[in-house]
C-alpha positions in Angstrom: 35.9 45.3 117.4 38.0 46.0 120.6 41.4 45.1 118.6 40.5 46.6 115.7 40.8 50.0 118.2 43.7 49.0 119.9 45.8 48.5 116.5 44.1 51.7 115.2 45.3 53.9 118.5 48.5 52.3 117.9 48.6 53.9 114.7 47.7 57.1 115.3 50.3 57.0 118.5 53.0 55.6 115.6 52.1 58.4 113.2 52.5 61.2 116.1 55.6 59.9 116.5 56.9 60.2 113.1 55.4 63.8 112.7 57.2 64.8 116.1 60.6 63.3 114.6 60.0 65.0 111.6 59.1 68.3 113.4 62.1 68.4 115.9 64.8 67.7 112.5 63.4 70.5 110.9 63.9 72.7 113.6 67.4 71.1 114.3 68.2 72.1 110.8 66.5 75.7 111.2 68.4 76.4 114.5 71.9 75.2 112.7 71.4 77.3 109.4 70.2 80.5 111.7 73.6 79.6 114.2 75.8 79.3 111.0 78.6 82.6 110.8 77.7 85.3 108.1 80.1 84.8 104.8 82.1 87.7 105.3 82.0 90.5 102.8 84.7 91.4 100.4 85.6 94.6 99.3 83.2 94.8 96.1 80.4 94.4 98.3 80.7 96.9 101.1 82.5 100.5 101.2 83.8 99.6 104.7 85.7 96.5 103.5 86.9 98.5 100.8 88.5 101.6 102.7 90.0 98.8 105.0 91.2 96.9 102.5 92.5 99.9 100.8 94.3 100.5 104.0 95.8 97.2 104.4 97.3 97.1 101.1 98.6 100.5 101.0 100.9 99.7 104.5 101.6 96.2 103.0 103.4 98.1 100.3 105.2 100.6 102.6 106.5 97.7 104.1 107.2 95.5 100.9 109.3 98.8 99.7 111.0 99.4 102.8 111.9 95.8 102.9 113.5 96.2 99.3 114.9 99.7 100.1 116.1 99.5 103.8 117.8 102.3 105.3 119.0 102.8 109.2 115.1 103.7 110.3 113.5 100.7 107.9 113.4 97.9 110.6 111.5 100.2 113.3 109.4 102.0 110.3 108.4 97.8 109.3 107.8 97.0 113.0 104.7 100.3 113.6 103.6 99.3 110.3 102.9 95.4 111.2 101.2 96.4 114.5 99.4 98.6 111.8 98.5 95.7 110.1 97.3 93.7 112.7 95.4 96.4 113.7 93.3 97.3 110.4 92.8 92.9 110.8 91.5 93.5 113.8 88.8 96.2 112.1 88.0 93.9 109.2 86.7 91.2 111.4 84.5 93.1 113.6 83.0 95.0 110.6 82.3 91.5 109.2 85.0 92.0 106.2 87.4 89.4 105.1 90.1 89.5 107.0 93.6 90.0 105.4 91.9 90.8 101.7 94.8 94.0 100.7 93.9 96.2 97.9 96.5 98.8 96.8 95.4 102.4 96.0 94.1 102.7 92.5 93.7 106.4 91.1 92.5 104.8 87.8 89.7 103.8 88.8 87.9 106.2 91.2 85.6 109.0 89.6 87.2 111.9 88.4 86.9 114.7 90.7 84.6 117.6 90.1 86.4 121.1 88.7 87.3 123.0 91.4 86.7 126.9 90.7 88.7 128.3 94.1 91.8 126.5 92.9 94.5 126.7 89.8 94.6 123.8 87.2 97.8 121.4 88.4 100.4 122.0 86.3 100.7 118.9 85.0 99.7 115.2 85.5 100.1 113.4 88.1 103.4 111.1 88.1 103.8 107.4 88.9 104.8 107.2 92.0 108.2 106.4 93.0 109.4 103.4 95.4 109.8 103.9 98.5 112.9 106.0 99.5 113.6 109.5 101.2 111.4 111.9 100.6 113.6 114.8 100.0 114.2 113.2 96.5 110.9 113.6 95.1 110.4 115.4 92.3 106.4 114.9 91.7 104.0 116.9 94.2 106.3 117.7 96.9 107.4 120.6 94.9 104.1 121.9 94.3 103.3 125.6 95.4 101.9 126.2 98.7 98.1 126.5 98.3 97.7 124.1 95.3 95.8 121.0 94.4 98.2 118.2 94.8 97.3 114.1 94.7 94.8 114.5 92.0 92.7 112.0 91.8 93.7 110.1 94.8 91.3 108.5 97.1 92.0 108.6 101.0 92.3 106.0 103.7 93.4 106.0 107.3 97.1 104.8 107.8 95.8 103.0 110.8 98.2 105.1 113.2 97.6 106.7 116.9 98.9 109.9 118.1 97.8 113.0 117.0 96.0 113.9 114.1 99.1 114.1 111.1 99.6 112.9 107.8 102.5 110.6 106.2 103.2 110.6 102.4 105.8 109.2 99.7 105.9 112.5 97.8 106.1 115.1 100.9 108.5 115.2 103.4 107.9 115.9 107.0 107.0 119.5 107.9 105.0 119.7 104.9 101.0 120.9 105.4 98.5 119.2 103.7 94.7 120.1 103.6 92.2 117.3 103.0 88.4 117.7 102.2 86.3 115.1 102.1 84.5 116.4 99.4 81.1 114.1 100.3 80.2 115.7 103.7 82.7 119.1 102.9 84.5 118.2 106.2 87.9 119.5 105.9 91.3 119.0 108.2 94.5 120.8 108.0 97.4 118.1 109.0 101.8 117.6 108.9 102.9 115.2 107.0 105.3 113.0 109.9 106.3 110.3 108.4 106.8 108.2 104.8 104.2 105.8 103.5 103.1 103.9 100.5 100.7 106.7 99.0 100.6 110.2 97.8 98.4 111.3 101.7 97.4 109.1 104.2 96.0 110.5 107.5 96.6 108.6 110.6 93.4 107.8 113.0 92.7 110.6 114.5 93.1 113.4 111.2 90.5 110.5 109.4 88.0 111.2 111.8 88.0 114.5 111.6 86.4 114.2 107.5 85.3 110.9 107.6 81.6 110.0 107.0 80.0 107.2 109.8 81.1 103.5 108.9 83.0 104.6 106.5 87.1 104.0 106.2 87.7 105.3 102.5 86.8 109.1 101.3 86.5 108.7 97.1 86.1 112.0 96.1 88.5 114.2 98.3 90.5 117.5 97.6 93.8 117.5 98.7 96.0 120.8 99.2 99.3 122.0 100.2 99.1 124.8 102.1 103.0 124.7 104.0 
């Protein structure tokens, strides 16, 4: 009788031990998958990723087309724009975006914008947009009268640049004002266009947080006006 209860303890000690081991690799697995990095999020999946991406594409382009068109001011135009670059990197990866994914400015396939009753018809439809090269040449909505809707259909992004709040544009040259609402929260910022870049408006850091909405780095639906 006695070793029939010694081999049955030594069982039940045997079986604890299993269970334990059992119990302790399931939590080793638990702990692992709750320690494993979040897959980050693409620009389909998240509005943030999608204005930065936006961003990233649109000064990948400026530089692409300065690259193809230099002039005397390309190479220090290429070297702000790849510290630009690096920059709007820096933002995809603490917002949990994939870094480096680029996505150029398409007007095709945002909504169209709502009719506007304070402001004429444009005269016409928008152009393609030329490459890159001095402004001055531009013959699409830098000619456009002062106090009418220019960019139509455009979407807008931050340029990723410091300084003061300003503008830069491929079809205004410098000097020129440019009102942008962000037709989502009505916020609304008068800027100067300062430099060239790979879109119709893009507002530097400071002009973007003047309209944008919280988390957000792209405005959809936005009204864009020269006004001088």
């Amino acid at each position: 009788m006695s070793r029939r209860r010694t081999l049955g303890t030594k069982k039940k000690i045997a079986l604890l031990v299993s269970a334990a081991t059992v119990a302790g690799g399931g939590a080793f697995v638990m702990a692992s998958t709750s320690n494993a990095a979040p897959t980050p999020k693409s620009a389909s999946e998240s509005t943030v990723c999608l204005g930065l991406a936006t961003a990233l594409g649109n000064n990948q382009k400026f530089i692409a087309d300065q690259r193809a068109n230099p002039d005397a001011q390309s190479e220090a135009r290429i070297a702000n724009r790849e510290a630009v670059v690096a920059e709007i990197k820096r933002k995809q990866e603490a917002s949990g975006c994939a870094v480096g994914e680029s996505a150029q400015d398409s007007q095709t396939a945002q909504p169209s914008q709502p009719a506007q009753s304070a402001q004429p018809p444009a005269a016409s439809a928008q152009p393609s947009q030329p490459a890159e090269s001095a402004p001055a040449g531009d013959t699409g909505d830098g000619a456009a009268a002062s106090g009418q809707q220019v960019c139509n259909g455009s979407t807008v992004t931050l340029s990723g640049e410091g300084g003061a709040p300003a503008a830069s544009s491929n079809q205004f040259p410098a000097g020129t004002k440019l009102t942008v609402t962000n037709l989502d929260n009505n916020k609304s910022t008068t800027v100067e266009v300062t430099s060239v870049s790979g879109s119709c408006a893009l507002l530097n850091n400071a002009a973007f947080e003047q309209v944008r909405e919280p988390g957000k780095f792209l405005i959809r639906r936005a009204l864009i006006e020269k006004v001088g």
